[in-house]
C-alpha positions in Angstrom: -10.9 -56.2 15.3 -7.7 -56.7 16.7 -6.5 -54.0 20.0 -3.2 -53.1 21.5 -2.3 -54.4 24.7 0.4 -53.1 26.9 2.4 -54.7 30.2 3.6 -51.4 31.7 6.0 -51.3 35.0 6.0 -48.4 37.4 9.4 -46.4 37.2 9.8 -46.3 41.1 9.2 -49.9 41.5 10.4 -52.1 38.2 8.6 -55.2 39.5 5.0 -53.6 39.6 3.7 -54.3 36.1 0.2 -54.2 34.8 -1.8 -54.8 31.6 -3.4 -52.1 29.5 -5.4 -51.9 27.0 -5.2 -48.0 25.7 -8.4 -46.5 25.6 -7.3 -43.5 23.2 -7.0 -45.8 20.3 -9.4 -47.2 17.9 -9.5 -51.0 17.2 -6.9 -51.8 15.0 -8.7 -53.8 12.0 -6.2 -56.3 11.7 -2.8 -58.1 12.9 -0.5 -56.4 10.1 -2.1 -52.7 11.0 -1.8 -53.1 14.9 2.0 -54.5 14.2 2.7 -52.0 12.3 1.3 -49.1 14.2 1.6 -50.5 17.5 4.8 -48.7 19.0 3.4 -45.5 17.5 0.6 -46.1 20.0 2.7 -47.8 22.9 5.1 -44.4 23.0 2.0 -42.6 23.2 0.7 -44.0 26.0 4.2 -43.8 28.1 4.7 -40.1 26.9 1.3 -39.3 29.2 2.1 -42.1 31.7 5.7 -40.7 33.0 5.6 -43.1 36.2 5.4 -46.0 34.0 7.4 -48.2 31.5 6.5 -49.6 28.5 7.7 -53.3 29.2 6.2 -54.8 25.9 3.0 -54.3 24.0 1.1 -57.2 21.5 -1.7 -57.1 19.3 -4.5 -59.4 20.1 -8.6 -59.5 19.8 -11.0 -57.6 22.0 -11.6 -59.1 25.6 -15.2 -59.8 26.2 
């Protein structure tokens, strides 16, 4: 399984960033999927997170 992470900066304060890992989603089931519906999920995430930016999202596997 393969999730989508996101480094998201506060509006108010550019320099403030932060990983996320959405928890709306579903694992992706692979690379190609999370790639190509990634920035579905990453404009998602900063249409119900006004205060913040979407810097840059990636696709990776699951932390443990």
């Amino acid at each position: 399984m393969i999730e989508l992470v996101l480094v998201v900066c506060l509006l108010s304060q550019p320099d403030e960033c932060s990983v996320e890992r959405p928890a709306f989603q579903e694992p992706y089931h692979n690379v190609v999927s999370c790639t190509r519906n990634g920035y579905i999920s990453a404009v998602q995430w900063q249409m119900s997170h006004p205060r913040y930016s979407v810097r840059r999202w990636r696709c990776e596997p699951p932390s443990t």
